[in-house]
PDB file of N, CA, C, O and CB in Angstrom:
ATOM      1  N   UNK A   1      89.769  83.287 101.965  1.00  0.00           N
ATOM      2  CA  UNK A   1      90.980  82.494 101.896  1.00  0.00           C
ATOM      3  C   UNK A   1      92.064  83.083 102.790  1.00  0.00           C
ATOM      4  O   UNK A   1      92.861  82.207 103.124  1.00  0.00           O
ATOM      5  CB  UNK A   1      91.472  82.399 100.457  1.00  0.00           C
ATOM      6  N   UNK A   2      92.334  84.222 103.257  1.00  0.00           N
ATOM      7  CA  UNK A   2      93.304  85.210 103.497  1.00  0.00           C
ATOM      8  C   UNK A   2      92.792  84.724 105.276  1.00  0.00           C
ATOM      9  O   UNK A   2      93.669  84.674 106.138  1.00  0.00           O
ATOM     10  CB  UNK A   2      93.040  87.112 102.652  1.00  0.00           C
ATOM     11  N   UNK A   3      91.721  84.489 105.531  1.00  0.00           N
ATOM     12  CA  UNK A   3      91.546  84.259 107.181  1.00  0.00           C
ATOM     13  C   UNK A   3      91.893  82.638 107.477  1.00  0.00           C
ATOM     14  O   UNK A   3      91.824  82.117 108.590  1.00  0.00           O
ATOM     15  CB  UNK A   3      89.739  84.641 107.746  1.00  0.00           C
ATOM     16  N   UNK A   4      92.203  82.093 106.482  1.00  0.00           N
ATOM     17  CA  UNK A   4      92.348  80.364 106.710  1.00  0.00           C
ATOM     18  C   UNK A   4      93.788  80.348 106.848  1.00  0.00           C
ATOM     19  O   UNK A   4      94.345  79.256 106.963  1.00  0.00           O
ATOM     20  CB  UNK A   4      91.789  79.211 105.316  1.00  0.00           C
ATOM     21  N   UNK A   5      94.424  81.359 106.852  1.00  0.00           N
ATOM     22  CA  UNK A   5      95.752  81.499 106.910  1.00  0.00           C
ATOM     23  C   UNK A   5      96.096  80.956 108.632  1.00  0.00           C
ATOM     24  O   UNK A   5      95.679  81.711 109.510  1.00  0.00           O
ATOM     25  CB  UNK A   5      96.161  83.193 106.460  1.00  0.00           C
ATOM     26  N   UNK A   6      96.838  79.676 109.070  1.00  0.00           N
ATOM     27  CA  UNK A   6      97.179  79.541 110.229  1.00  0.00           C
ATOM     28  C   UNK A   6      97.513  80.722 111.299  1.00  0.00           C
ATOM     29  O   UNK A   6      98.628  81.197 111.084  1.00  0.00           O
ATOM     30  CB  UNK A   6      98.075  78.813 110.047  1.00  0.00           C
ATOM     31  N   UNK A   7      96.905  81.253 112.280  1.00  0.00           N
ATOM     32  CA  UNK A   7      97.398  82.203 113.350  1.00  0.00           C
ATOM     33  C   UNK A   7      96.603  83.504 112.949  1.00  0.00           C
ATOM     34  O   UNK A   7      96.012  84.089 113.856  1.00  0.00           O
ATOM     35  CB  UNK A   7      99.140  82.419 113.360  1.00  0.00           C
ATOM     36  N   UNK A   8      96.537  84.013 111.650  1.00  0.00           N
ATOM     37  CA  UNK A   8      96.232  85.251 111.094  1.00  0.00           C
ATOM     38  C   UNK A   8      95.630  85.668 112.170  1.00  0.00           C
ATOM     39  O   UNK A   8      96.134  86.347 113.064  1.00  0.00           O
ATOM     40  CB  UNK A   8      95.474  85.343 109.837  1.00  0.00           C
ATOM     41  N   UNK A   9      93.640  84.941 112.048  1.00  0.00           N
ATOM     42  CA  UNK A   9      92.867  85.578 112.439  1.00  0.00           C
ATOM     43  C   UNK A   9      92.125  85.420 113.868  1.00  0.00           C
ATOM     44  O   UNK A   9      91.188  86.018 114.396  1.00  0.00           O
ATOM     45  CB  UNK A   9      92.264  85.550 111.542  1.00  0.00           C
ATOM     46  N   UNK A  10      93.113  84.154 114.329  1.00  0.00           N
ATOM     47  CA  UNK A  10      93.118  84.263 115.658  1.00  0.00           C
ATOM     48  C   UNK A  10      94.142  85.149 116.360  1.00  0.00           C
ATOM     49  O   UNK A  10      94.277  85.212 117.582  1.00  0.00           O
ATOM     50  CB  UNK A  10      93.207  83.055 116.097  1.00  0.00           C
ATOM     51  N   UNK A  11      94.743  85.724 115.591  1.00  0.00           N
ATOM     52  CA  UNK A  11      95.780  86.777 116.344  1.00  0.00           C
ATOM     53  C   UNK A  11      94.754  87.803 116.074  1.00  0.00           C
ATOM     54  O   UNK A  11      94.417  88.355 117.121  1.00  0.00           O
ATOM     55  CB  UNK A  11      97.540  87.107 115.669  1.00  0.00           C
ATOM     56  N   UNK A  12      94.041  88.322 114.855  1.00  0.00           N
ATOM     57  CA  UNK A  12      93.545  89.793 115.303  1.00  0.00           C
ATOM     58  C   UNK A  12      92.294  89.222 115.994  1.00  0.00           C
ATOM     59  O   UNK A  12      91.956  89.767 117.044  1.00  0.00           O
ATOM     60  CB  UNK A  12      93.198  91.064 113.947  1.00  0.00           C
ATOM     61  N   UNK A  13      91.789  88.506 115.674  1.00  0.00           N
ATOM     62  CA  UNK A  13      90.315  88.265 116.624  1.00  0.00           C
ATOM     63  C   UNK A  13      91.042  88.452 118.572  1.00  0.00           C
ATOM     64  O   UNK A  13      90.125  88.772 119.328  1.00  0.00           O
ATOM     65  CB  UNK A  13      89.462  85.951 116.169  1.00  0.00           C
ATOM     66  N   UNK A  14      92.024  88.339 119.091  1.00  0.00           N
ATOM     67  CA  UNK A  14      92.631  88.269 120.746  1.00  0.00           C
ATOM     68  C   UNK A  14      93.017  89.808 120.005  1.00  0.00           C
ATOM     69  O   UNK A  14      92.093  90.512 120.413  1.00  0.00           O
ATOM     70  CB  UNK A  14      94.221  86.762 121.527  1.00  0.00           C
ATOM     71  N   UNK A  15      93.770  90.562 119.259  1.00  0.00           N
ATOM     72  CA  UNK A  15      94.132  91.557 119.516  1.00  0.00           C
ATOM     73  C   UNK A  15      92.637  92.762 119.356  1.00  0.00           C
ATOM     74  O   UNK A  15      92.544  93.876 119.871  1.00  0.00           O
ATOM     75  CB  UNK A  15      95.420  91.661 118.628  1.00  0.00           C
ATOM     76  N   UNK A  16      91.870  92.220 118.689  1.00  0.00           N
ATOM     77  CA  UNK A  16      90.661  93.003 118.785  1.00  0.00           C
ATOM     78  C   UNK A  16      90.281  92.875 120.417  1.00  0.00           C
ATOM     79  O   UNK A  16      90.330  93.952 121.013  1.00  0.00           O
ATOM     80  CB  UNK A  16      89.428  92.387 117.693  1.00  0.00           C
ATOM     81  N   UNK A  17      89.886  91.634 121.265  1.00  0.00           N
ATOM     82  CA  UNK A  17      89.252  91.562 122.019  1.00  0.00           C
ATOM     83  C   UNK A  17      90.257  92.090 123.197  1.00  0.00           C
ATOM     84  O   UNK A  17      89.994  92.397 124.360  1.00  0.00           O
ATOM     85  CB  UNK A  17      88.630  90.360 121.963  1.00  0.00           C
ATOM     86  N   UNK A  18      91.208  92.089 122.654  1.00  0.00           N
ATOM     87  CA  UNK A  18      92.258  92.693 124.621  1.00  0.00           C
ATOM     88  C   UNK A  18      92.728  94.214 124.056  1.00  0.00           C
ATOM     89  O   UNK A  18      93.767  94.656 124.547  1.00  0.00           O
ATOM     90  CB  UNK A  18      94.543  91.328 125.278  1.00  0.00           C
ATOM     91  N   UNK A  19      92.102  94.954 123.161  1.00  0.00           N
ATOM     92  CA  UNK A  19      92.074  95.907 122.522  1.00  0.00           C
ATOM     93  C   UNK A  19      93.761  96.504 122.092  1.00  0.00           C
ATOM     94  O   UNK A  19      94.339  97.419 122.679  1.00  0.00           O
ATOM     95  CB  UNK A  19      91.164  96.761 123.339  1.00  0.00           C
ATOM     96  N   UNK A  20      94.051  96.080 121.473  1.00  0.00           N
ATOM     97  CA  UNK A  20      95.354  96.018 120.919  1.00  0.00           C
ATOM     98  C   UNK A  20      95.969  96.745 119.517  1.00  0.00           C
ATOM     99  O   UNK A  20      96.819  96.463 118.673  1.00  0.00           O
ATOM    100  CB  UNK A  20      95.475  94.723 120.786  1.00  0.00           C
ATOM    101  N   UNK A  21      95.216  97.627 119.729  1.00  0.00           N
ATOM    102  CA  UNK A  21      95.202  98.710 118.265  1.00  0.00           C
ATOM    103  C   UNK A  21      96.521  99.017 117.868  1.00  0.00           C
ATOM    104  O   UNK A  21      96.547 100.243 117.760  1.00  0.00           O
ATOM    105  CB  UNK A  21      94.468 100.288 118.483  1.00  0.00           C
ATOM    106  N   UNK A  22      97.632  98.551 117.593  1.00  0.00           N
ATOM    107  CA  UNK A  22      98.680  98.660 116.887  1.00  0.00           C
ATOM    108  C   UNK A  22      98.673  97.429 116.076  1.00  0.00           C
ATOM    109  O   UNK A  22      98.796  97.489 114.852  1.00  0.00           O
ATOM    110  CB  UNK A  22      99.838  98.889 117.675  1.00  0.00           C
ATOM    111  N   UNK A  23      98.508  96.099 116.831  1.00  0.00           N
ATOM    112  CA  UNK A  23      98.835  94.753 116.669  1.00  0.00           C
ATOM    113  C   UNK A  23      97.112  94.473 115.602  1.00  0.00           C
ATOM    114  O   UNK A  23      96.987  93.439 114.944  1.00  0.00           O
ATOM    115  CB  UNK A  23      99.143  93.774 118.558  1.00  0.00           C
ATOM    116  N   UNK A  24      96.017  95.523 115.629  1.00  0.00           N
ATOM    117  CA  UNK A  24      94.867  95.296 114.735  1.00  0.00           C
ATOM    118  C   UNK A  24      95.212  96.049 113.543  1.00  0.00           C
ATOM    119  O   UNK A  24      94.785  95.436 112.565  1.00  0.00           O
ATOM    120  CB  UNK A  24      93.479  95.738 115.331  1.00  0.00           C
ATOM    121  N   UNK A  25      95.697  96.926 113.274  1.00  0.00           N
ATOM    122  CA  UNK A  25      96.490  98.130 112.392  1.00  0.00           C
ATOM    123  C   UNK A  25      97.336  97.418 111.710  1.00  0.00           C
ATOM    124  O   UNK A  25      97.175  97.489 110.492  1.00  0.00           O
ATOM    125  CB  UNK A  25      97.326  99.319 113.183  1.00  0.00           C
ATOM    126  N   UNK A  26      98.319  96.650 112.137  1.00  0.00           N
ATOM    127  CA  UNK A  26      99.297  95.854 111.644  1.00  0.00           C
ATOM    128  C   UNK A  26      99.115  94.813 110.784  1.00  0.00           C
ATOM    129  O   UNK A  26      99.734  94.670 109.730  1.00  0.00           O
ATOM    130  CB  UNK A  26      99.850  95.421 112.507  1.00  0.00           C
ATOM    131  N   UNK A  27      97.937  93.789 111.391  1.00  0.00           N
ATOM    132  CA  UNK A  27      97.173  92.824 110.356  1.00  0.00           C
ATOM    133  C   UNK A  27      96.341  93.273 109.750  1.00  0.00           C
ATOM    134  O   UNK A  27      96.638  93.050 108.577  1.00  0.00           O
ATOM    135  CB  UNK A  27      96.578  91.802 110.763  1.00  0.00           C
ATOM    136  N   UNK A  28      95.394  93.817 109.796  1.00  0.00           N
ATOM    137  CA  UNK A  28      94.698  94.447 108.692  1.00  0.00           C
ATOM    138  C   UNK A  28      95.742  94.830 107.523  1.00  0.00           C
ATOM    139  O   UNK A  28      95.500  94.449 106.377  1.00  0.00           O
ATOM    140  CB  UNK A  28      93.922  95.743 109.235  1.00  0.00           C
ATOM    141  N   UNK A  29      97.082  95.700 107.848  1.00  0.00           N
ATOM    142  CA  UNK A  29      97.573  96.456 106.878  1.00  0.00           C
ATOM    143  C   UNK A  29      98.435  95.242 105.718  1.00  0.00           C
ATOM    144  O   UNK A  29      98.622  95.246 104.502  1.00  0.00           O
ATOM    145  CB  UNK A  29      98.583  97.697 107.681  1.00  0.00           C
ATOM    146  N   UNK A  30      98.814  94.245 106.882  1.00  0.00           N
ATOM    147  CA  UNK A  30      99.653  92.969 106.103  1.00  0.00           C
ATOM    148  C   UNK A  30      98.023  92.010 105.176  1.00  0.00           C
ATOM    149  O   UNK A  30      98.044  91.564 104.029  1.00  0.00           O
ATOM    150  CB  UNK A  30     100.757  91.569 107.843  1.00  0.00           C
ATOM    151  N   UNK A  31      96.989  91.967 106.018  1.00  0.00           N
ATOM    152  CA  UNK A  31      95.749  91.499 105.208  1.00  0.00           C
ATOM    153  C   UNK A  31      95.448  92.326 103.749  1.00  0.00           C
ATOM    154  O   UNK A  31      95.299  91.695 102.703  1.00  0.00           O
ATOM    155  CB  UNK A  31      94.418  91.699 106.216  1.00  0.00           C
ATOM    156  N   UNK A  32      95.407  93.150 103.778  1.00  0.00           N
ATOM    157  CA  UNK A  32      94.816  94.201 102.798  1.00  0.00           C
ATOM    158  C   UNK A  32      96.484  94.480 102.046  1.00  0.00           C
ATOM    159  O   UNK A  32      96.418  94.735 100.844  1.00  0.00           O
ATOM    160  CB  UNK A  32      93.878  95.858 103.765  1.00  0.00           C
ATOM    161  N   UNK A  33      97.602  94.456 102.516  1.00  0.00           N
ATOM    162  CA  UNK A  33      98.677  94.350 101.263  1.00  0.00           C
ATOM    163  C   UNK A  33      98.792  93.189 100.552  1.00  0.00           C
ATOM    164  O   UNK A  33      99.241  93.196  99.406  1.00  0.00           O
ATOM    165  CB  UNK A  33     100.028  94.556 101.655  1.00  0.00           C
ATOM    166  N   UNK A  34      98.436  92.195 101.104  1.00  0.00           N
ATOM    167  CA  UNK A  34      98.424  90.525 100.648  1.00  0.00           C
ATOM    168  C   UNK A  34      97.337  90.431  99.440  1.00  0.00           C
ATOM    169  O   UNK A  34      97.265  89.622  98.514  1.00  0.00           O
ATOM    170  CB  UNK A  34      97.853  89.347 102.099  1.00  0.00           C
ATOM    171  N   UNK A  35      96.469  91.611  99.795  1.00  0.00           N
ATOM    172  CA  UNK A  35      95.022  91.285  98.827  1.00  0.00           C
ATOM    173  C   UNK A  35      95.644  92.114  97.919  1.00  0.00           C
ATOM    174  O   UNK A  35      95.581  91.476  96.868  1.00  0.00           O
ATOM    175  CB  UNK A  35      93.224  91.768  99.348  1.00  0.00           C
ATOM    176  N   UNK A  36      96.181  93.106  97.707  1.00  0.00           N
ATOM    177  CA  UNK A  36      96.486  93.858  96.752  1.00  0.00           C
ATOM    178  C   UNK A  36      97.655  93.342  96.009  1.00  0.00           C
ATOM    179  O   UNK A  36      97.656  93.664  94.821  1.00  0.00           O
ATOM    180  CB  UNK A  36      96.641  95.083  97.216  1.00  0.00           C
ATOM    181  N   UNK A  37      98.595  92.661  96.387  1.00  0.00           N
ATOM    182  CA  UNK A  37      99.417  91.943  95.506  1.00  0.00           C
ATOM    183  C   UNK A  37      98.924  90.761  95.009  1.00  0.00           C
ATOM    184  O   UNK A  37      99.452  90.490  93.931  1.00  0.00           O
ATOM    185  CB  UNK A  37     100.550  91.684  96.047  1.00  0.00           C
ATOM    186  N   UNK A  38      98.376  90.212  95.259  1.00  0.00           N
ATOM    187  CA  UNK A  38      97.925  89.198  94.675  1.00  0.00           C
ATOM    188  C   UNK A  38      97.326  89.714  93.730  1.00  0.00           C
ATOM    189  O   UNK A  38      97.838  89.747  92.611  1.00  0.00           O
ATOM    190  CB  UNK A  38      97.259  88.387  95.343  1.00  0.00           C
ATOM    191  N   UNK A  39      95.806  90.355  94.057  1.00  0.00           N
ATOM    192  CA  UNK A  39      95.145  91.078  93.017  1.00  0.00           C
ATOM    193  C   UNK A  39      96.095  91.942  91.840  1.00  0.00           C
ATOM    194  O   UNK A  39      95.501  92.122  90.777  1.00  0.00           O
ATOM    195  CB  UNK A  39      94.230  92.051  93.796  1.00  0.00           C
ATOM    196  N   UNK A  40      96.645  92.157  91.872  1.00  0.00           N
ATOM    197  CA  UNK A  40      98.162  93.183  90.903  1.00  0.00           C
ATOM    198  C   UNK A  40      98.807  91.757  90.216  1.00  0.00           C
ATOM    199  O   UNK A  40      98.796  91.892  88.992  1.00  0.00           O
ATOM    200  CB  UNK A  40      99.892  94.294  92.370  1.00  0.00           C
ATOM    201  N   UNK A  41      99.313  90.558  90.584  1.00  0.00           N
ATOM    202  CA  UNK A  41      99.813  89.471  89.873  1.00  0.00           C
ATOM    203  C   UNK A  41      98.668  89.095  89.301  1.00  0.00           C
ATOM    204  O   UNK A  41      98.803  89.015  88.080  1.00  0.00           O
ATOM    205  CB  UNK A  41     100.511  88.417  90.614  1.00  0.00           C
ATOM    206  N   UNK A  42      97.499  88.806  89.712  1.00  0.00           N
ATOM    207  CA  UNK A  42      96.271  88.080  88.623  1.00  0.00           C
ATOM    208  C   UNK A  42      95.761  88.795  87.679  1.00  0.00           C
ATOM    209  O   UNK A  42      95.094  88.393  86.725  1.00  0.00           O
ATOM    210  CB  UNK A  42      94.995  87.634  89.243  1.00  0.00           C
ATOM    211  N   UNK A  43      96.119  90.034  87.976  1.00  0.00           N
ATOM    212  CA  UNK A  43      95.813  90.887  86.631  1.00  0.00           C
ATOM    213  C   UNK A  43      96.939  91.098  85.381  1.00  0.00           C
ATOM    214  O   UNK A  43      96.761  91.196  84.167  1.00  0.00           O
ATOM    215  CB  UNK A  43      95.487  92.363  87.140  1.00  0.00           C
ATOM    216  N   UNK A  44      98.052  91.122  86.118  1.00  0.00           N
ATOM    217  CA  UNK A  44      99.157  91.131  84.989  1.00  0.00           C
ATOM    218  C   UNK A  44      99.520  90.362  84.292  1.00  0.00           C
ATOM    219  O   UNK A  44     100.073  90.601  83.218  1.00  0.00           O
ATOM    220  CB  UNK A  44     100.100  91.343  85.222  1.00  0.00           C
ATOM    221  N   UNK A  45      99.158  88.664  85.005  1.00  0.00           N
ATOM    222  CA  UNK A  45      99.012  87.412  84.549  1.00  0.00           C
ATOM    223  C   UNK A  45      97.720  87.088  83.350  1.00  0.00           C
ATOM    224  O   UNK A  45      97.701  86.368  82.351  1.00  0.00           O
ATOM    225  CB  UNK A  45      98.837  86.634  85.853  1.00  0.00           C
ATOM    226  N   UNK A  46      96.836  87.861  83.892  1.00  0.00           N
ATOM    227  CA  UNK A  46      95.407  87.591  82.809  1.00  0.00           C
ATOM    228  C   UNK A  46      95.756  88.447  81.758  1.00  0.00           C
ATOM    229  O   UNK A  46      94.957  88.194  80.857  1.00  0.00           O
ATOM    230  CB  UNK A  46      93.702  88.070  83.420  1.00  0.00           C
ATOM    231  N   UNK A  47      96.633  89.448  81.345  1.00  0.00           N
ATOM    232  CA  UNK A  47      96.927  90.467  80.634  1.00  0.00           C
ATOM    233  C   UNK A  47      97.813  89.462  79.865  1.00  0.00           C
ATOM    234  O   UNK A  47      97.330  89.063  78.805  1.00  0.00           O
ATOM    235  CB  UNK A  47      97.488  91.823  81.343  1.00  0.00           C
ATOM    236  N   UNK A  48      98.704  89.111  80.122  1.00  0.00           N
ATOM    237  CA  UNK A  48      99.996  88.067  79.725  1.00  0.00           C
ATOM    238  C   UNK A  48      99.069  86.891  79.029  1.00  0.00           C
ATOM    239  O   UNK A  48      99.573  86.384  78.026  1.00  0.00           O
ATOM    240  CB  UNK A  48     101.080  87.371  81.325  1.00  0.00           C
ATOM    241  N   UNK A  49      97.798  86.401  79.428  1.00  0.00           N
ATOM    242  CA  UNK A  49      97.429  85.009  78.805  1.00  0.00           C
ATOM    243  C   UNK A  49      96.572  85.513  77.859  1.00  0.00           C
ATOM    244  O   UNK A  49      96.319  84.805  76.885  1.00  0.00           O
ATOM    245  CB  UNK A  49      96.733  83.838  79.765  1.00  0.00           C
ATOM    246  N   UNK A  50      95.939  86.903  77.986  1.00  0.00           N
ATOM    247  CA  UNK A  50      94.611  86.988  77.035  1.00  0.00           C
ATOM    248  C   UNK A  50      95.109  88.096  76.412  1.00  0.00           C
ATOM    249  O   UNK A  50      95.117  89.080  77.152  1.00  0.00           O
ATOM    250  CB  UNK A  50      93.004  87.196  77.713  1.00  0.00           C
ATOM    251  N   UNK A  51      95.572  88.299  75.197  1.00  0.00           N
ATOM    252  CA  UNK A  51      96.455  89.319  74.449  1.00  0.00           C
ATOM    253  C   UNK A  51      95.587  90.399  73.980  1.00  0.00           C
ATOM    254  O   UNK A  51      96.137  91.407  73.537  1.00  0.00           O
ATOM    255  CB  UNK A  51      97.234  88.694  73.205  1.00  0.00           C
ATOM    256  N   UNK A  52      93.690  90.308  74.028  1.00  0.00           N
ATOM    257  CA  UNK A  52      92.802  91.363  73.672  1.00  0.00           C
ATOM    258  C   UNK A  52      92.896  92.413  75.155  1.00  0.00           C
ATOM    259  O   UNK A  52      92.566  93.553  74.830  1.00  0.00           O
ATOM    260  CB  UNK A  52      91.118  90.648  73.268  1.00  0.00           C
ATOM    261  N   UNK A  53      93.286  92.315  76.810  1.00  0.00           N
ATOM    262  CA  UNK A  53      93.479  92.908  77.370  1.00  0.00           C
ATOM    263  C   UNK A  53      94.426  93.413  77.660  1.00  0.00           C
ATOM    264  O   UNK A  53      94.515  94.045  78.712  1.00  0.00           O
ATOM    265  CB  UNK A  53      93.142  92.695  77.802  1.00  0.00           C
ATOM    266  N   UNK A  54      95.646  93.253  76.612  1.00  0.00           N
ATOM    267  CA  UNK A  54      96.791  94.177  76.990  1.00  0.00           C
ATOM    268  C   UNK A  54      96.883  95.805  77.197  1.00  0.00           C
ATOM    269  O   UNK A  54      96.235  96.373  76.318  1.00  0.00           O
ATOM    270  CB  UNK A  54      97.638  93.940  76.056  1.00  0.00           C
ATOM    271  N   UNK A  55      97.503  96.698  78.106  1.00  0.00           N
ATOM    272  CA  UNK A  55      97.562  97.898  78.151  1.00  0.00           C
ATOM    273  C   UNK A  55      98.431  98.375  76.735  1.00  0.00           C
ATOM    274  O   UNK A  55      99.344  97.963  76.020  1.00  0.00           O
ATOM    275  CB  UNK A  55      98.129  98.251  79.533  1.00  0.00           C
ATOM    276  N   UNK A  56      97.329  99.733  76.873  1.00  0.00           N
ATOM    277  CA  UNK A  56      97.794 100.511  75.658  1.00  0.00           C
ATOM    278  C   UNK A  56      98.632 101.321  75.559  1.00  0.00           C
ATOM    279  O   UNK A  56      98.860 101.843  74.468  1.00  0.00           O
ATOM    280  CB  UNK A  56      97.076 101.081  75.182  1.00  0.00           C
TER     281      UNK A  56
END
């Protein structure tokens, strides 16, 4: 879902290929923070709806 994002992955797919290692560093790091917040809201959210997984 995260590569269907308009521009994303045609920007690192040209910054991979004209070798652009700041501008590949950069999306990866905004790719992989995007996955981790999300992942961090769907868990705190599933915690919030299902009251047997609340933290102890």
């Amino acid at each position: 879902a995260i590569f269907l994002w308009p521009g994303l992955s045609t920007t690192l797919i040209n910054a991979v290929q004209h070798r652009d290692y700041p501008l590949v560093q950069g999306t990866v790091f905004i790719i992989a923070a995007a996955f981790i917040l999300i992942t961090l809201f769907v868990d705190v959210f599933n915690a919030y709806l299902d009251p047997r997984i609340r933290y102890r």
